[in-house]
N, C-alpha and C positions, 0 to 999 in steps of 0.2 A: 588961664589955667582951668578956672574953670569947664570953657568952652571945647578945650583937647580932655574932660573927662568924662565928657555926656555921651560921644558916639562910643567911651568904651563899656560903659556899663548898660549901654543899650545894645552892643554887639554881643554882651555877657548874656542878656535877659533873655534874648532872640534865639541864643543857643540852650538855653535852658526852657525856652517855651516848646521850642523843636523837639528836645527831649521827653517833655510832658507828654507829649502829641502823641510821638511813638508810641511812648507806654500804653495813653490810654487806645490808641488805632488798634494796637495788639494785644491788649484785655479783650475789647469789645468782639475782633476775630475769633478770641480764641473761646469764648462764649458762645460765639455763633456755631461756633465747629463744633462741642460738647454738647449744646443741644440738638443740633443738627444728627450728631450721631447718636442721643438720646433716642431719638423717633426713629432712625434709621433701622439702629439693634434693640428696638422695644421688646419684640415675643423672642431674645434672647440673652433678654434676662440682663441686661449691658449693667456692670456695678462700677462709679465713678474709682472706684479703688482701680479697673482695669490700667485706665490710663496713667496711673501713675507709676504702679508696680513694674508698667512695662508685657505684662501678663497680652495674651494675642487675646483678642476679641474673639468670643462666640458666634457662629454660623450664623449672620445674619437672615431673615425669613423676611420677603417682602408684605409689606401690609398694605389693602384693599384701601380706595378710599373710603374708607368709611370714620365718624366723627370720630376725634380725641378725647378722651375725658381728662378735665384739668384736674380735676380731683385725687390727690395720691394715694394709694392703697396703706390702710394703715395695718400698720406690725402688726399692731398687738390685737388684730382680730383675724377667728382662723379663717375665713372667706372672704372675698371683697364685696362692698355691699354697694357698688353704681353697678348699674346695668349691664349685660355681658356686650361685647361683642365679638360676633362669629368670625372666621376668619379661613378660606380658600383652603388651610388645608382639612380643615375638618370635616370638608362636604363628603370623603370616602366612608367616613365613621357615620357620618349620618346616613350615605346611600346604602351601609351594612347591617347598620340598626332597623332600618326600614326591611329589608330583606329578609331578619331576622323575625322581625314582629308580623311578618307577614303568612312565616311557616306554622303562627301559634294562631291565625285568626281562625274560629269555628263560626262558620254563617250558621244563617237562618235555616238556610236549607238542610247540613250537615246535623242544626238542632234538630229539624224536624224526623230527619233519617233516624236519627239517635231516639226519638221517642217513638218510635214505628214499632222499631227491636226490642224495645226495654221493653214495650209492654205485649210482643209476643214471647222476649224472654222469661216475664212474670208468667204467661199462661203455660211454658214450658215446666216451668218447678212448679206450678200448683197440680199439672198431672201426675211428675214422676219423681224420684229423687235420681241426683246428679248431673243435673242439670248447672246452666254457667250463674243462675240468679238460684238459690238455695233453694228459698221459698219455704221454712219453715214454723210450721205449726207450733207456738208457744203455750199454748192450752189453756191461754189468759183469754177468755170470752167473755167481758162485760169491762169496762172503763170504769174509772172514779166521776163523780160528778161535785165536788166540794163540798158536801154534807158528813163526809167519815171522818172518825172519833177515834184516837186510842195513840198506845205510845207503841210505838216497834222499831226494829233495828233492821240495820242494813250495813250491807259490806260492797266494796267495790274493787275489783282486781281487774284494771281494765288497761293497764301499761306499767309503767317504771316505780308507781306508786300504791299502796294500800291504804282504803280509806274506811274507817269505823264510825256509821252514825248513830243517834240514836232519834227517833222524830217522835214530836207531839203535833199531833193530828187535831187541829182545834175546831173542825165542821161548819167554817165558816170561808171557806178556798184556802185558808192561812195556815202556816204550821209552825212551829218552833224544832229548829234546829242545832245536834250539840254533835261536834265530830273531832275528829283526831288523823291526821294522817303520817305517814311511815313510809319511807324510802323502802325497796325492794331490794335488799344486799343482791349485787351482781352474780355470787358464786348458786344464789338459791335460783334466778333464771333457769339456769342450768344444770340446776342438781340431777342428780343418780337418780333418786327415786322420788314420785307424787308428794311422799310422806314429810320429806323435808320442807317442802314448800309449803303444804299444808298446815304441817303443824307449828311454823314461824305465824302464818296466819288465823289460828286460834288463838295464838298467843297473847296477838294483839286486839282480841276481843275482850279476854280476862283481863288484860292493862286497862282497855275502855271501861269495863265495867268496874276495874276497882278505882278508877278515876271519878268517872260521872258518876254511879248507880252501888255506892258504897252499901246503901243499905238492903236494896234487893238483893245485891253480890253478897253479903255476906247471909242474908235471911235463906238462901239457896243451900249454901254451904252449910248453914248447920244443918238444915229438912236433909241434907244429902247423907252427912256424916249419920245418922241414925239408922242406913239403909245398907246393903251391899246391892252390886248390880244383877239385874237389872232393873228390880223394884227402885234404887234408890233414884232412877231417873223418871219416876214418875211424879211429873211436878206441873200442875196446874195453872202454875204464873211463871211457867215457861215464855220467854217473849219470844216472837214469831221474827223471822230475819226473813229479810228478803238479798239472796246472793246475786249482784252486779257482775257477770265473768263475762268480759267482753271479748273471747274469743269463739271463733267455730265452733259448734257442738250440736250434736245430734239428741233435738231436742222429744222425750221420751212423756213427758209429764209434767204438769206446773212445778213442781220439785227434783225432776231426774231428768238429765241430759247429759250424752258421753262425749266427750271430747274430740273433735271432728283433728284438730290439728295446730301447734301454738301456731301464733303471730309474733309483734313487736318486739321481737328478739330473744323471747322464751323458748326454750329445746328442751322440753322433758319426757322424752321418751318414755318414760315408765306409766306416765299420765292419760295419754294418748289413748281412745276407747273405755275410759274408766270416766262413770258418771260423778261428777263432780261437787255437788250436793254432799254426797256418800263419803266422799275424801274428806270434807269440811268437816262434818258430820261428826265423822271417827273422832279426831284431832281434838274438836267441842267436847264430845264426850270422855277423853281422855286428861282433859281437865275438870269436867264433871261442871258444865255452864250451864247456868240455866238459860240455853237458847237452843232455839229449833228452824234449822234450816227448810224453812216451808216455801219456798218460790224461785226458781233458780230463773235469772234477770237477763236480758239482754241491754247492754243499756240505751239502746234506741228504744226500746218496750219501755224503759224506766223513764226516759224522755216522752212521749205517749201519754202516759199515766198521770204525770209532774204535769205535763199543760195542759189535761182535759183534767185534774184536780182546780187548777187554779185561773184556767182561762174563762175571760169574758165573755158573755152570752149564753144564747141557752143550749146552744151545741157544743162537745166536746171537741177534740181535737182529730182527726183523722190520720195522721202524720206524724210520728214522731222521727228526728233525722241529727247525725252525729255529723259535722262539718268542720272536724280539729285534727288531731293526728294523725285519727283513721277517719273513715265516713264508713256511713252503711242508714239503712230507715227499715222503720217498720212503722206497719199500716193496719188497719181493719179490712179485713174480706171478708166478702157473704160466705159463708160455713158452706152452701151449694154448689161454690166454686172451688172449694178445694177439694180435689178430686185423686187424689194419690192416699194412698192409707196411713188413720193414725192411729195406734194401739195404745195410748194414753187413755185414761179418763178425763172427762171433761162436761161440762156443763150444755147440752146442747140446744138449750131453749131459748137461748139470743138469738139463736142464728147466726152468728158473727164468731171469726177466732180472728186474735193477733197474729199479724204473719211478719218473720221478722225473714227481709230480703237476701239478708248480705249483698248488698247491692255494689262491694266493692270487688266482688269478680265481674258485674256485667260485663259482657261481649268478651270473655277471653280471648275469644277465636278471630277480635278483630276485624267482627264485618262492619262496623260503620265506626269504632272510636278511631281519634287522629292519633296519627303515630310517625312523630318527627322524630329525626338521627338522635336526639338528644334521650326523646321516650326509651327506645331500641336499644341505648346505652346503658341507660340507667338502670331499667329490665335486667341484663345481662348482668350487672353488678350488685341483685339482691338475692338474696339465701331463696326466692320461689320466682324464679322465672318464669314468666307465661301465666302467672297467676296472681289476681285481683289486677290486673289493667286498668280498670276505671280509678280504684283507689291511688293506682301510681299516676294520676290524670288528676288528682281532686284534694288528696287530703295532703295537711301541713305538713307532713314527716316526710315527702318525696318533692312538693312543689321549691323548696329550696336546693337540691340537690339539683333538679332541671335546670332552676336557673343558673347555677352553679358550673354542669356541665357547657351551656351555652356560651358561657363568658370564657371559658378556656379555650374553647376552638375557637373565637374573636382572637384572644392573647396570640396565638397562633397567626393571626395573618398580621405580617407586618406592613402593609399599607394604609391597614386605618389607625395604628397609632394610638389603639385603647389604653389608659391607664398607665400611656407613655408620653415623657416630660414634652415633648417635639410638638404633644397636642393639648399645650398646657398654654392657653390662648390668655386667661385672665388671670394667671395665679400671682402670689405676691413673689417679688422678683429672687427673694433667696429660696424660693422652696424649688423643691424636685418632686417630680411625681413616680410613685415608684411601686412596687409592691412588692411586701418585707419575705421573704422567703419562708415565715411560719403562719402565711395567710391561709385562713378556711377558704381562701381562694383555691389552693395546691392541694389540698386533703379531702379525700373521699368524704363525702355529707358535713364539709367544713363550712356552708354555709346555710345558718339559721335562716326558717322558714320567715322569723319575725322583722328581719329587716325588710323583707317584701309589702309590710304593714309601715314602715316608715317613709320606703319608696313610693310607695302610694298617698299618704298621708302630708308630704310635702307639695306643696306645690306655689312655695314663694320662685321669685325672678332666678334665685340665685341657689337652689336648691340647697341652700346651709344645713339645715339638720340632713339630710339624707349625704352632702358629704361628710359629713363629722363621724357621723354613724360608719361610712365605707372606711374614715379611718380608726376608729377606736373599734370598731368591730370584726373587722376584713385585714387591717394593716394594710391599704392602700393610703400609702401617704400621700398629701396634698391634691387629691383628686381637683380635678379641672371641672366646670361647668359641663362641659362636653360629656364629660367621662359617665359626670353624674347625671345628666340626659339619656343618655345609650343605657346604663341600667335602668332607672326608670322604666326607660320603656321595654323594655325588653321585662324584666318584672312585673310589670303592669300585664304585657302580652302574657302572658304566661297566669296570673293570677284572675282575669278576665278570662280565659279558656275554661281554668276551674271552675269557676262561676256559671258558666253557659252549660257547660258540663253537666254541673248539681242542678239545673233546672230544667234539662233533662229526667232525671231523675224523680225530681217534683212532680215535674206535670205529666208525667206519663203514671205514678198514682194518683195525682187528680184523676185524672180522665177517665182510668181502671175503677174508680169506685162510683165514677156518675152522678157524682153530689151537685156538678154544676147543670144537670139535667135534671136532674129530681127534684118534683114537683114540691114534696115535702121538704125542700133544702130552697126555695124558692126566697130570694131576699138574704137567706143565711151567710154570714162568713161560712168560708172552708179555712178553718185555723188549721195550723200546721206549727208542732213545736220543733223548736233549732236548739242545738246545744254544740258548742265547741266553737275553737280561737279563733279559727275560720268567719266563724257567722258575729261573732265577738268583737276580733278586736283589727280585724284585718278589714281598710276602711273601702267602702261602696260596694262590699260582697255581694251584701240585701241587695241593692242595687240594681248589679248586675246582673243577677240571680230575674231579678223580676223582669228587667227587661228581655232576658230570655223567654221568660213565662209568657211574656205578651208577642214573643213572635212564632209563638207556637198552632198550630192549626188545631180549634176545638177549644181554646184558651182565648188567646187573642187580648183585645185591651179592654173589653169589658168582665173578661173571664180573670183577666188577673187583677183588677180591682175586690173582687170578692177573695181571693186567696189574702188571708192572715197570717204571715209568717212571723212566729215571735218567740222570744228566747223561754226555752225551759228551763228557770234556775232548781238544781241539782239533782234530775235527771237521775243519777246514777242513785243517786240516797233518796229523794222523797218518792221519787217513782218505783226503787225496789221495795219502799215499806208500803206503799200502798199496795202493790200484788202480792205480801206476804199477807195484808189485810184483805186480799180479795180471793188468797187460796186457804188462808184461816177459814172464810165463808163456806168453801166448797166443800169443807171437811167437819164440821156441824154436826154430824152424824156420827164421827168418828171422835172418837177419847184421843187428846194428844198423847197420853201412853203407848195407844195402841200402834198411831202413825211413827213415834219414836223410835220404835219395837222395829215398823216396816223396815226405818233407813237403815238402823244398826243390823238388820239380817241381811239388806242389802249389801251392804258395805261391808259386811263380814264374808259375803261369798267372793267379792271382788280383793277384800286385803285383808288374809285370813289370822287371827292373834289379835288384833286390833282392839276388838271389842270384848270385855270377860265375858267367860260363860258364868250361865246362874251357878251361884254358891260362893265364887269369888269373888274376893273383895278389892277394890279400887283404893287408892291412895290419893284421899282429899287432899289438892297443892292449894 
């Protein structure tokens, strides 16, 4: 019995081992095949959910041989952090990018073109006015040297902001500074008439002073109250202001200059030809302030002033240069070479006046600056066509908009697949790359100058902050390696033009003033003060900038070893108190009664009622 039960439960066993077999022969198959088609539909995106739902697989995209990484992309970080690999389709996006970056390269040669012009276009505006380089006479003949004493105010109207200082001058290069700034309400850009605008900006000086200067402010007020006008504005501890207006204007006098034409989105036609001082002026005295608008500022002249106040050595500064929203510089010239006429007073025994360039119309006319489909676009889409060129080539407020327009004519060609999922080579496998339909991509000047400072400023394997940035700033979701490469560069091209651009600009006033020839400048730095985001905060500007400087003819690498280029801190406020401190000087001989006297008859011919006549009385606010 027992021997008829052995062959059955071994016939049992046999069939159940056979069974096993299958199982595991067809696990281990169906393993092979899941992975196998893992690698297969890598770059699309293959999710194990596919096969089970029954859902059809994603367009498979063949993959080069190039290594596997075992490593899995984790969730829960927004970029993958092993190394990229490029992959066959993306060589279009890189041969377009390359083609791209290559319309923005300014050579050596194009720099030196550039500095031929700019300094026969300086010798253009020092003969005549209306010229493409302004060339304007500021009336400021002698620089600070870091020995001056005293407190003074200064204002600054130089874009979307108004800013009130008040500075202590300590005669030692150092100063103390106290300030307050105020947003520009949009409807006053554009007011009806001067007078609106103006007198929101007195306003904010009686705020400054009942803030800071409680007790001068009110010791004025009562001297005032005991007086009608126009005696009651004669006040002896008047503080001397120096006015920062950083647009056009035809400059007449350390104190009076008329308004050539707004900028940065200001349209006030009523303004327009009326000297600006005079307007402030009014507005001050209709609150009855003990301030006197003695120095109307440019603020590259205020940048000037700031680094030959507080720069190292024993020469001042040469150069003062705005490299932020706008650009523009101003310099020293020999008083010999200015040769067009000034009907100002002024001081002429330095020999020397500050000439403030406007350096952001160079070459309107386009004989040597570059000018790609993008420039010619963007041109066409600003309120002054045809005018300041260089500034639309250099400063923050247009270099984003370039890049801006570039990247949309790429979106336009659908072979290289920008900021499209199909070139989304290393992404984590649920995302899509996309761009959200409310992107500063799609919208006129939608995209900030300052991410061009992050493109630049990245430069890990896997460009993570500069993607993070295209998505919380641009709404480019889950940008690729790729994608973030092709900006970059393309950013960079574009931020690197500017740069070679401005040192154009540099070194052709180097050259114009002879410092690096002159004997008496022998060993000396040629300092040169910078102000704005540009030279700030947007990274390898200085850089760039210098190695410009050194491929220039007459400059060269020992010639830019000696250029100083270094930051002006606040330019607009310490530099407009010191040339209130430097036109206080010039007026020594003169009662500030009497000069008070001047502005308000001035600005009484130009905006008549404004000022009382003697016998009427004022209403202390």
């Amino acid at each position: 019995m027992n021997n008829s039960r052995i062959p059955l439960k071994s016939q049992s066993a046999r069939k159940s081992q056979g069974c096993l077999s299958f199982v595991h022969l067809f696990s281990v198959a169906f393993l092979v095949l899941v992975l196998a088609a893992q690698l297969l539909f890598r770059d699309a995106k293959l999710h194990y959910s596919h096969i089970f739902t029954g859902q059809p697989f994603l367009r498979a995209i063949p993959s080069p041989p190039a290594r596997i990484d075992p490593e899995p992309v984790c969730e829960n970080q927004p970029f993958p952090t092993s190394l990229p690999v490029s992959w066959p389709l993306n060589m279009a996006l890189a041969e377009e990018t390359k083609a791209v970056v290559a319309k923005f390269d300014y050579t050596d040669e194009n720099l030196n073109a550039g500095v031929k012009e700019f300094i026969r276009q300086m010798g253009e505006g020092l003969e005549q006015d209306g010229t493409s380089l302004s060339q304007i006479p500021t009336y400021v003949t002698a620089v600070p040297n870091g020995t001056e004493k005293g407190m003074y105010m200064a204002v600054d109207l130089g874009g979307t902001n108004f800013r009130v200082c008040s500075i202590l001058l300590n005669g030692d290069t150092t100063f103390n500074l106290t300030y307050s700034k105020v947003a520009i309400p949009k409807e006053l850009m554009v007011a009806k008439t001067a007078g609106e605008l103006f007198a929101f900006l007195a306003k904010q000086i009686e705020e400054f002073l009942k803030t800071h200067h409680q007790e001068h402010f009110y010791k004025a007020v009562r001297r005032r109250q005991t007086f009608s006008a126009p005696e009651g504005y004669r006040d002896e501890n008047a503080l001397q202001l120096g006015f920062t207006f950083s647009f056009p204007v035809n400059q007449i006098g350390i104190n009076k200059g008329n308004l050539i034409r707004w900028t940065k989105g200001f349209d006030i036609p009523d303004a327009v030809g009326k000297d600006v001082c005079a307007l402030l002026q009014v507005e001050i005295d209709k609150l009855h302030l003990p301030v006197k608008v003695s120095a109307l500022v440019n603020d590259t002249v205020g940048t000037l002033m700031a680094r030959s106040y507080t720069s190292p050595g024993k020469t001042g500064a040469i150069l003062g240069a705005i490299f932020g929203t706008g650009t523009n510089g101003a310099y020293i010239e020999k008083l010999a070479n200015v040769k067009k006429p000034m009907t100002g007073e002024f001081d002429k025994t330095t020999g020397l006046m500050v000439i403030n360039t406007e350096w952001g119309s160079f070459d309107n006319q386009l004989n040597v600056l570059p000018n790609t489909t993008w420039d010619i676009q963007l041109d066409k889409n600003t309120p002054n066509p045809g005018i300041q060129m260089f500034e639309k080539r250099v400063s923050g407020m247009f270099l984003g908009e370039i890049v801006r327009l570039t990247i949309v004519d790429m979106l336009k060609n659908d072979d290289i697949h920008l900021f499209k999922d199909i070139n989304s080579s290393h992404n984590d496998w649920k995302s899509t790359t996309n761009i959200a339909p409310q992107s500063g991509i799609f919208q006129p000047w939608g995209l900030d100058s300052a991410i061009m400072s992050v493109a630049a400023a990245d430069n890990t394997p896997e460009l993570g902050t500069l993607r993070q940035s295209l998505e919380s700033d641009l709404h480019v979701y889950s940008p690729s390696l790729e994608d973030a490469q092709a900006f970059k560069a393309i950013a960079g091209a574009i931020g690197r033009r500017a740069a070679r651009l401005s040192a154009v600009a540099v070194g052709a006033i180097v050259l114009q003033t002879g410092k690096l020839t002159d004997p008496e400048w022998a060993g000396e730095a040629i300092d040169i003060g910078v102000d704005g985001s540009l030279v700030e905060h947007y990274p390898y500007f200085r850089d760039m900038m210098y190695e410009g400087l050194r491929a220039i003819e007459g400059i060269g690498e020992e010639g830019a070893k000696r250029i100083r280029i270094g930051i002006a801190k606040d330019g607009s406020g310490v530099g407009a108190a010191l040339i209130a401190l430097v036109a206080a000087g010039m007026e020594k001989n003169q009662s500030v009664a009497d000069h008070l006297h001047d502005v308000r008859t001035e600005a009484k011919a130009n905006i008549p009622s404004a000022i009382p006549e003697a016998g009427e009385t004022s209403t202390v606010i």
